[in-house]
C-alpha positions in Angstrom: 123.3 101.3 88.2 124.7 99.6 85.1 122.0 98.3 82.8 121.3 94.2 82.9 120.8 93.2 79.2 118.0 90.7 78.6 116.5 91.7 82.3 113.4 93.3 83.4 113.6 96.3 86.2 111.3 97.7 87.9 112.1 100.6 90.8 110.4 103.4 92.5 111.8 106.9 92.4 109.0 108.3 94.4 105.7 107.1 95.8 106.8 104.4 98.3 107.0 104.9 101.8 105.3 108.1 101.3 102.0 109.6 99.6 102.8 111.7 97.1 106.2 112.3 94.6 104.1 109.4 92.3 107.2 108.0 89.9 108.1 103.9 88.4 110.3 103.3 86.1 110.2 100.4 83.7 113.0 98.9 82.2 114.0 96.4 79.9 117.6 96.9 78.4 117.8 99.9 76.7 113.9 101.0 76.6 112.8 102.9 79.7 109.8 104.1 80.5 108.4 106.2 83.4 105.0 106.3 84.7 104.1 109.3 86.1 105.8 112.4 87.7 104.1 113.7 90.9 105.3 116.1 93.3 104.6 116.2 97.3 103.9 119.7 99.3 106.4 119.9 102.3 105.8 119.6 106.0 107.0 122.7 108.4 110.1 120.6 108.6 111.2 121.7 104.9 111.6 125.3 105.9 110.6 127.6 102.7 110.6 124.8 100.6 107.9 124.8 97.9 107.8 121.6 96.5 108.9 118.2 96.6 109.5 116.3 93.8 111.7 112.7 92.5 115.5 113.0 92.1 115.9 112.1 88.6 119.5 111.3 88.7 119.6 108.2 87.2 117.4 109.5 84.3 120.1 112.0 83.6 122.6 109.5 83.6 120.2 107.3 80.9 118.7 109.7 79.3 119.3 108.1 75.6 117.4 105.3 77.0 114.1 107.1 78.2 111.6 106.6 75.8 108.2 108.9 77.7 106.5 109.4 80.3 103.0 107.8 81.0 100.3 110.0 83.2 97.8 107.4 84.7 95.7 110.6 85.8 95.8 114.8 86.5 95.8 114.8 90.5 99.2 116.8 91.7 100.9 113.8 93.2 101.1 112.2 89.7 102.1 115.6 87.6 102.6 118.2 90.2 106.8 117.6 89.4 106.4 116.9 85.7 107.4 121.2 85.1 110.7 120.7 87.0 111.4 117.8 85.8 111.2 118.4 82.2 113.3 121.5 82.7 116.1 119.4 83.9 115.7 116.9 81.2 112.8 116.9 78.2 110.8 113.9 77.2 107.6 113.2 75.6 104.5 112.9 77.6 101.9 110.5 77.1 98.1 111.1 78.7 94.2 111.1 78.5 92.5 114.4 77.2 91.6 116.0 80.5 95.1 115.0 82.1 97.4 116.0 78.8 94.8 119.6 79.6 95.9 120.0 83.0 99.9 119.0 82.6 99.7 121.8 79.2 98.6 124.4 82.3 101.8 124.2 84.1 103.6 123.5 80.2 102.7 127.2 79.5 103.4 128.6 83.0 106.7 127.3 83.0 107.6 127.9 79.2 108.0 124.6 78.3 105.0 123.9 75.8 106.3 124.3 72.7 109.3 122.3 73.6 107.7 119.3 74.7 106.2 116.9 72.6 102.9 115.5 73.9 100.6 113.0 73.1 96.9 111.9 73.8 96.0 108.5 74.4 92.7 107.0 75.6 91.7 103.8 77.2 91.7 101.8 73.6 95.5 103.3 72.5 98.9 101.3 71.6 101.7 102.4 72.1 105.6 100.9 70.8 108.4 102.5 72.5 111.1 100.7 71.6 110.8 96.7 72.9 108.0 97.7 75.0 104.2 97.6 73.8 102.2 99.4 76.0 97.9 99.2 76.2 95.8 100.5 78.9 92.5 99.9 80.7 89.9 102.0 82.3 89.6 102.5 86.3 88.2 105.0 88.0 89.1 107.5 90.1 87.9 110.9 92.2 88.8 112.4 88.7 88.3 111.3 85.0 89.9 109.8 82.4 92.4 107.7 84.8 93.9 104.7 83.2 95.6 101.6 84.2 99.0 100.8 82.3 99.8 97.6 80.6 103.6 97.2 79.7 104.6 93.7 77.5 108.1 92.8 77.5 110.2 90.3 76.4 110.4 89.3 79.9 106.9 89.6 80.4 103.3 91.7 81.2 104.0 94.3 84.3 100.7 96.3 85.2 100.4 99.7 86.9 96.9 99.8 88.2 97.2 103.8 88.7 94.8 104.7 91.7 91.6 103.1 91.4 88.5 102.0 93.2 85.3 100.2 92.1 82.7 102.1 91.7 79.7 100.8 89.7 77.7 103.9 89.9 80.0 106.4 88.7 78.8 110.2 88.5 80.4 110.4 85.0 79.9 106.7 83.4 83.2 105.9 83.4 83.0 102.3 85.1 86.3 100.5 85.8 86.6 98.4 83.0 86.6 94.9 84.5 86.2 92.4 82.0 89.1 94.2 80.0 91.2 93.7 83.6 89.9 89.8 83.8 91.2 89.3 80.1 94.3 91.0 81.0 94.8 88.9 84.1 94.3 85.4 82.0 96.6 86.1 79.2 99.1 85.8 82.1 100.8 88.9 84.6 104.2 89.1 85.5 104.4 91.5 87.9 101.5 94.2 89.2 102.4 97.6 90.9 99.0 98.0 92.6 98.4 101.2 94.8 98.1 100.8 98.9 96.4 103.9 99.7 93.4 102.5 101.7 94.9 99.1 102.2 94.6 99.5 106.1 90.4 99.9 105.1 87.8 97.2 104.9 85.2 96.8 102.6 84.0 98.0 99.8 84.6 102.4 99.0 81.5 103.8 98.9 80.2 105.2 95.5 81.1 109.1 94.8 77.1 109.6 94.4 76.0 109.6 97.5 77.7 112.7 98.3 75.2 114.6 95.9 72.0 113.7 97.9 74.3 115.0 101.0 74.9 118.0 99.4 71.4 118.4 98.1 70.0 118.3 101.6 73.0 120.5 103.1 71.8 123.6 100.6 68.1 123.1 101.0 68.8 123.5 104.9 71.1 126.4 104.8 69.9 130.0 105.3 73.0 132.3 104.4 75.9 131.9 101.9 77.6 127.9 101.8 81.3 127.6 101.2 82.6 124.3 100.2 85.9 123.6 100.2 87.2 120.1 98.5 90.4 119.2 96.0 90.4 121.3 92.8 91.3 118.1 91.1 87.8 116.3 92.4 86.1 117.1 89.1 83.0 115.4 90.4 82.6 116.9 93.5 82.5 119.8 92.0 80.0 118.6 89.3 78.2 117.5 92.2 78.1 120.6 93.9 77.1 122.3 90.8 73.9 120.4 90.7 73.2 121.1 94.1 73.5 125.0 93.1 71.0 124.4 90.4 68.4 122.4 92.1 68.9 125.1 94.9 68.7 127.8 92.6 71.9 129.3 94.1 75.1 130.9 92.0 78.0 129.7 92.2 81.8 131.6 93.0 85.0 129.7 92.6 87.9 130.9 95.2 91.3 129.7 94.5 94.0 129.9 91.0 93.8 126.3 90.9 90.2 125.7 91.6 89.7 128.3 88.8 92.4 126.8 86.5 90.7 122.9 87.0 86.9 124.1 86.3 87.7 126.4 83.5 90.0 123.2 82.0 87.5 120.7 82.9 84.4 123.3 81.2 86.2 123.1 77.9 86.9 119.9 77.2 83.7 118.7 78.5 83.9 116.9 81.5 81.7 119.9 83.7 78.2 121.1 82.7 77.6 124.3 84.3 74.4 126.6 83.6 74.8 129.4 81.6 74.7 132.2 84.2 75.5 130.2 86.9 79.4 131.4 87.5 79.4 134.6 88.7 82.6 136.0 90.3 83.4 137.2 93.8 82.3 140.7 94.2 79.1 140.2 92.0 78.3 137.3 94.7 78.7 139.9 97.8 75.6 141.9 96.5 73.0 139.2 96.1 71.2 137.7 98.7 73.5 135.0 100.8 70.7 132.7 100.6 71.4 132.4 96.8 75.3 132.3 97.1 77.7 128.8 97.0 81.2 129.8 97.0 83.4 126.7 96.0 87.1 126.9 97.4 90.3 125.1 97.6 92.0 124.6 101.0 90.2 122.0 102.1 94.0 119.9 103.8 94.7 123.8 105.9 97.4 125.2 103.3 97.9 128.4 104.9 97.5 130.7 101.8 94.2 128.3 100.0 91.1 130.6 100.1 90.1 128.6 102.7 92.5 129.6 105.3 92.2 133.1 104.0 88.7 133.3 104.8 88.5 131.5 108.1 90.7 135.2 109.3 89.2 137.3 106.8 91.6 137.6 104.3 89.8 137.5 100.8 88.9 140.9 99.2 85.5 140.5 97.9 83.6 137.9 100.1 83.9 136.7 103.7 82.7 134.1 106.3 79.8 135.9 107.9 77.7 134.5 111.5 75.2 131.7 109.9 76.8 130.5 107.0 77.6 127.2 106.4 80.8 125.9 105.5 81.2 122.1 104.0 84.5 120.5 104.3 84.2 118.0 101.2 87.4 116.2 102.0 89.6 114.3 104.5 92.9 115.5 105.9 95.8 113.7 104.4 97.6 112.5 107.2 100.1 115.1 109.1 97.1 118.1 107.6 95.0 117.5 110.7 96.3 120.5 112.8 96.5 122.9 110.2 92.3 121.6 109.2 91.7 121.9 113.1 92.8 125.3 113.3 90.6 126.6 110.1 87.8 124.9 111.7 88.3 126.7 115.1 88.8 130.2 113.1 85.3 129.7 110.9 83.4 128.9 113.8 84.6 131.4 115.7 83.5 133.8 112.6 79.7 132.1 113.9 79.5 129.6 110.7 78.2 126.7 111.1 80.8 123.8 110.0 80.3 120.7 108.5 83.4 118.6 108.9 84.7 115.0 109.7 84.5 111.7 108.4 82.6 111.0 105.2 80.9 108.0 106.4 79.9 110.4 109.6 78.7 113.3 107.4 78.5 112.0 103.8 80.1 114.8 102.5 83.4 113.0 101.1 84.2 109.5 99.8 87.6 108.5 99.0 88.9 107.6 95.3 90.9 104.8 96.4 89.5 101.5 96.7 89.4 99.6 99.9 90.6 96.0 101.4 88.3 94.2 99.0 88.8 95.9 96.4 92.4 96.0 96.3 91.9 92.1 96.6 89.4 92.3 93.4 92.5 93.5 91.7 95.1 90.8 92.6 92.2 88.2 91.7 91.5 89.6 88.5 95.6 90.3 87.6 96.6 87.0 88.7 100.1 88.5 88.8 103.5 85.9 89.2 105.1 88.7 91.5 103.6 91.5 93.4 104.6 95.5 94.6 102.1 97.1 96.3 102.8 100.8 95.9 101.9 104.3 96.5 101.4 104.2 100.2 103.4 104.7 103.2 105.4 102.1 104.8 102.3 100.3 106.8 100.0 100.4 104.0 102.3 98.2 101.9 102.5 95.6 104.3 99.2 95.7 105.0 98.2 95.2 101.5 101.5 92.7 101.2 98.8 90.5 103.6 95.9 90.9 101.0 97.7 89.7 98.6 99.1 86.9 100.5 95.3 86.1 101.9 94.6 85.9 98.1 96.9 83.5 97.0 100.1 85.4 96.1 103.4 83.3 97.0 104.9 85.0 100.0 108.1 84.9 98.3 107.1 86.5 95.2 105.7 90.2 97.0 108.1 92.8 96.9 108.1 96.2 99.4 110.7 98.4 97.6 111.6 101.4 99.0 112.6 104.6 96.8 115.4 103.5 94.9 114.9 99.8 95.2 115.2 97.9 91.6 113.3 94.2 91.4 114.7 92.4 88.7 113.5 89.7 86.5 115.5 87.4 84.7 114.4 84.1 82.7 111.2 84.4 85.1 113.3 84.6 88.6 112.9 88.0 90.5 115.4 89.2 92.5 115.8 92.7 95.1 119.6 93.8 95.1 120.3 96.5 93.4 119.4 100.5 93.8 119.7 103.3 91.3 120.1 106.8 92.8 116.8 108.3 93.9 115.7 111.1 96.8 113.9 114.4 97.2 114.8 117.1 95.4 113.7 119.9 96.9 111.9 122.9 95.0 112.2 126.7 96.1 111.1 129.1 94.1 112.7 128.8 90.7 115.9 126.7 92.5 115.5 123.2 91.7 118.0 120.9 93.8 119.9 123.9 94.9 118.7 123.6 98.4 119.9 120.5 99.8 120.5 119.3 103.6 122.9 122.1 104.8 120.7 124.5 103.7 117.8 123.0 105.3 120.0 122.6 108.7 121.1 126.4 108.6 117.4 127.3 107.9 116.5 125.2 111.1 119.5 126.8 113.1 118.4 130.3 112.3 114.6 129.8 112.7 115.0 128.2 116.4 118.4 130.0 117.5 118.6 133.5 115.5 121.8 135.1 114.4 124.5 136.5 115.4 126.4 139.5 113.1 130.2 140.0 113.6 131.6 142.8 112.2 135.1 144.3 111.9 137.1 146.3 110.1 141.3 145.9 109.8 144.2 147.7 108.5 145.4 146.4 105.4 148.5 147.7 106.1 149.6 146.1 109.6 146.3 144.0 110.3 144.9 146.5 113.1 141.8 146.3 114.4 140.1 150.1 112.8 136.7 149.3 114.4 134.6 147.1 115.8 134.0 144.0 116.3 130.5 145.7 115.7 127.6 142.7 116.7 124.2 143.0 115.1 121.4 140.4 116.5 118.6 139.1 114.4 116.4 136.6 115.8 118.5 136.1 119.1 117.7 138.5 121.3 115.5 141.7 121.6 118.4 144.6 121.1 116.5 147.1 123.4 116.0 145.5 126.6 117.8 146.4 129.3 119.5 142.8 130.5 119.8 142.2 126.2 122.6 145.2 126.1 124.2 144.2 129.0 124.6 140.7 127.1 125.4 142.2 123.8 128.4 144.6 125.8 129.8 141.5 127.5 129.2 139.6 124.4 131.3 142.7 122.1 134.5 142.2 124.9 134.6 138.6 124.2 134.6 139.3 121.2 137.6 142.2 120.9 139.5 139.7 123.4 139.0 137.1 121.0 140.5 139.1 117.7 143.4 140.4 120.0 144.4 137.0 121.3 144.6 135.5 117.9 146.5 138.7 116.3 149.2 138.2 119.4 149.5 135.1 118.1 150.2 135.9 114.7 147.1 134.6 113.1 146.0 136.5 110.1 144.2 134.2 108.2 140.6 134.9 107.2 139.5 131.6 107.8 140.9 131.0 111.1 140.4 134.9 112.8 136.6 134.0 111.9 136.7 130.3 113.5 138.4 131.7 116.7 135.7 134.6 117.0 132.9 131.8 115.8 134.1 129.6 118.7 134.6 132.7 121.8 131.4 133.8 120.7 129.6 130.7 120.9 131.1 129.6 124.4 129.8 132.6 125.8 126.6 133.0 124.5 125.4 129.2 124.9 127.2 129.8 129.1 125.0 132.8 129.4 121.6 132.0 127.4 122.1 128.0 126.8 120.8 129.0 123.3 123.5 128.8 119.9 122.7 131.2 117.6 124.2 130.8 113.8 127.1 133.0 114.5 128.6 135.1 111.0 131.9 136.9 111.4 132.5 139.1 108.7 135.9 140.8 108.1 136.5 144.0 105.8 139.9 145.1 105.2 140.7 149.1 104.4 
C-alpha cells in the first residue's frame, strides 16, 4: 500500500473478526503508530502450532515510518506477539508500569531487553511521535493500569478505547476516568476504535467486587483443600482471592509459570498485598491440614498442559485433587474452549471434588472486564465521534455494536466494519474504505516464526488423519537397477503386525516393484518422475483397497 500524503489511515492487522492477535495501526503520512501487539493461542485445527500472532509485512516494508508501539494493557491478546514481533523488526514500546513489567518478562526470556528501548507512561503522559500528539485516559479493566489512547492529527482526533467497562466500585480505585472522556468527546472526535467484546450483552457489567463476598462464603463453606483456577492476568481476582485466604485463615499455593510470573510481577510493583507468610509453595502445602490450603491455578479456558488440566488426571508432583475438595472455576470459557473446560470438569468430579463452575451471574464467581450494551453506548455518547470502528470482536459482535452506535446517533454511513487488512481513510474530513495493506496470521512453532505456513499445515493434517507411507529403494549407479527394495515402512497407516495389514503391505510392495519396472522399461530415469509414478501406483492401490490416502514419500538412494 503506497502511502497517501496529507491522509489519515486507520487499519487493523489483527483483532477484527476474531478475539485475540490485538494490533491498529495509525497513520498519517510518514508517522505510524501501532497500538498494541497481541497474540491468539491456536485451535486443534493449527496442528503444533504455538502461537498466533499479526503478519507485520507491511511494517517491514515501512519500517522508517514506524514511530512505537502503544500497550493499552498487559492481558496476552494485547502483548502476547510483542517477543516475535520485535525479533523480526525492533521498535520502542510505550506502556503503564505494571504492563511495561509484564512485556520486560517475555523481553528477558527472549533476549531482547537490552535491545529494546521502552518507555513508561501513565494516564496524565504526552507523547510527540513525529506529527502525531498522543494523551491517554483511564478505563478500567479485569487488570490495572489499562488506558485509553488519544491520537491528534492534522486530520484529526482518533481514540482507541482499549478494553474497558464501567465499573464505579473498582477493587483497586482506579475508576474509568469519565469526565476526562466527556472533555475529550467535546473538543471534537474524528474517528473512535471502540472494543465489541460483549456488544451482543445488555445492561450494565457487573462490578469485579461482588466476586469477593462469593468467594468469601465459598471458603467459609469448604471442608478440604479449594483450587481456584482464573486468568493469571486477573490481578484482582487474585487479590480477591487472597483476601478470602486471609479472612479464612487459609495459605495460599500458586500452580502455573505464568500465574507465578504475574503475582510475583504484580507483588513488586505494588498492585498485590499478600500477608507475609501467606505464600507457601506446593509441597509445604501437601503437609498442612487441607482445611487451611487455597491453591490458585491457571487453566481455567482447558489448555491441556495449565495446572489445571494437570490435576483434573493427576499430573502435578507435589499436590493433587483429592474426594471433597472444592474446585472454583473463576472464569468463562472463551468461545471454542467449552469442550476442552467440559472435560476438566468431568475429570475433577470424577476425582470426588466438588465443582463450582458456570455462568458468573449463576454462581458469582466471575464477572467479565468488558463492558456491556450500555456501556459501550456510554462510550459513543461521551466520544461523540464523526466516524465509528467497532473493534476487537468477532464478526457478529461488530455489527451488533455497529446497531448501538447507530441507536445512539451515529450516521449509518459513517460506521466502518474493517476486516484485517482493511485501511479507512480520511481526507479533508471525507472517509473512505478501499484500500488493504498486507495482513494475516503468522503462525508461531517453537522458535520458527512464519516458517510454517499453509502447506505445512495441510501435510500436518494429511499425516495426522491418513498416516504415511515410506518408499524405499536402492539403484545401481552404474545401469539404474533396482539393488533392493522398494522396501515400504508404515507410520500411522496401518498396524504392521496384523495379519490382513501384511497381506496389504505384500500386495502393496508388488505394486510398487511393478511400478519402478514399468517406468525403467520406459526409459525414465529421472528422480522426480520414478518418485511421481511410484507416488501415483501407490496411491491408486491403497485408496482401492482401504479408501484412505496416506502421505506417500518415495525415497531413492543410488550406490
Amino acid at each position: 500500500m503506497s502511502v497517501m500524503k496529507d491522509t489519515l489511515s486507520i487499519f487493523a492487522l489483527g483483532g477484527v473478526y476474531e478475539i485475540g492477535k490485538n494490533m491498529y495501526g495509525i497513520q498519517y503520512g510518514d508517522d505510524l503508530v501501532l497500538i498494541d501487539g497481541g497474540a491468539k493461542f491456536p485451535d486443534e485445527s493449527f496442528l503444533g502450532i504455538d502461537l498466533i500472532i499479526p503478519d507485520i509485512s507491511y511494517l517491514l516494508e515501512n519500517s522508517d515510518k514506524v514511530r512505537g508501539m502503544i500497550i493499552t494493557h498487559g492481558h496476552e491478546d494485547h502483548i502476547g506477539g510483542i517477543p516475535y514481533i520485535l525479533r523480526q523488526f525492533n521498535m520502542p514500546i510505550y506502556a503503564t508500569r505494571l504492563t511495561l513489567g509484564l512485556v520486560e518478562e517475555k523481553l528477558k526470556e527472549h533476549g531482547l531487553i537490552q535491545q529494546t528501548k521502552r518507555h513508561l507512561i501513565d494516564s496524565r503522559s504526552t507523547l510527540t511521535l513525529g506529527s502525531l500528539n498522543i494523551s491517554f485516559f483511564q478505563t478500567n479493566h479485569s487488570i490495572p493500569d489499562c488506558l485509553g489512547v488519544v491520537i491528534e492529527t492534522p486530520e484529526g482526533t482518533v481514540v482507541h478505547t482499549g478494553d474497558f467497562k464501567f465499573d464505579l466500585t473498582p477493587v483497586n480505585n482506579q475508576s474509568p476516568d469519565i469526565h476526562r472522556m466527556a472533555e475529550i468527546g467535546q473538543r471534537g472526535v474524528l474517528a473512535l476504535l471502540s472494543e465489541s467484546t460483549n456488544a451482543e450483552r445488555p445492561g450494565f457489567t457487573p462490578s469485579e467486587k461482588i466476586v469477593g463476598d462469593h468467594l468469601i462464603e465459598a471458603f467459609s463453606k469448604a471442608d478440604k483443600k479449594i483450587f481456584v483456577s482464573t486468568f493469571a492476568s486477573n490481578v484482582y481476582r487474585v487479590q480477591q482471592v487472597i483476601d478470602a485466604c486471609m479472612v479464612t485463615d487459609r495459605k495460599l499455593t500458586l500452580l502455573g509459570r505464568s500465574m507465578v510470573n504475574v503475582v510475583r510481577i504484580a507483588e513488586e510493583q505494588g498492585y498485590l498485598t499478600i500477608p507475609e507468610g501467606m505464600l507457601v509453595e506446593p509441597e509445604e502445602a501437601q503437609q498442612l491440614d487441607p482445611h487451611r490450603v487455597v491453591v490458585l491455578c491457571t487453566g481455567s479456558q482447558g489448555e491441556p498442559m495449565a495446572a489445571l488440566s494437570r490435576l483434573s488426571t493427576g499430573g502435578v508432583r507435589h499436590i493433587q485433587v483429592d474426594p471433597g475438595d472444592t474446585v472454583i472455576l473463576s472464569a468463562s470459557p472463551i468461545p471454542g474452549n467449552e469442550r476442552n473446560v467440559s472435560r476438566i470438569i468431568d475429570n475433577l468430579m470424577l476425582r470426588g471434588a466438588k465443582v463450582i463452575y458456570g455462568s458468573g451471574s449463576v454462581t458469582g464467581m466471575h464477572v467479565s472486564g468488558h463492558g456491556n450494551q450500555e456501556e459501550l453506548k456510554l462510550m459513543l455518547t461521551l466520544m461523540k465521534p464523526k466516524y465509528f470502528i467497532p473493534i476487537h470482536g468477532e464478526y457478529r459482535m461488530l455489527q451488533t455494536h455497529r446497531m448501538l452506535a447507530e441507536s445512539v446517533g451515529v450516521d449509518p454511513d459513517n460506521i466502518f466494519i474493517v476486516n484485517i487488512g482493511d485501511v479507512v481513510d480520511i481526507r479533508q474530513g471525507e472517509a473512505t474504505q478501499e484500500r488493504k495493506v498486507p495482513a494475516g496470521n503468522t503462525l508461531v512453532d517453537g522458535f520458527g516464526i512464519g516458517d510454517v505456513g499453509t502447506i505445512v499445515l495441510r501435510d500436518r493434517k494429511h499425516l495426522s488423519e491418513d498416516g504415511i507411507m515410506v518408499v524405499v529403494v536402492t539403484l545401481s549407479k552404474m545401469d539404474g537397477k533396482i539393488l533392493s527394495g522398494p522396501d515400504l515402512i508404515s507410520r500411522g497407516f496401518v498396524f504392521i503386525s496384523s495379519p490382513e495389514a501384511e497381506e496389504l503391505m505384500e500386495e502393496a510392495n508388488r505394486v510398487a516393484l511393478d511400478a519402478l519396472t514399468r517406468l525403467q522399461e520406459d526409459n525414465i530415469t529421472q528422480w522426480n518422475r520414478l518418485k511421481q509414478g511410484l507416488r501415483e501406483a501407490i496411491g491408486k492401490f491403497l485408496y482401492a483397497k482401504t479408501k484412505r490416502r496416506p502421505m506417500i514419500l518415495p525415497i531413492i538412494i543410488e550406490v
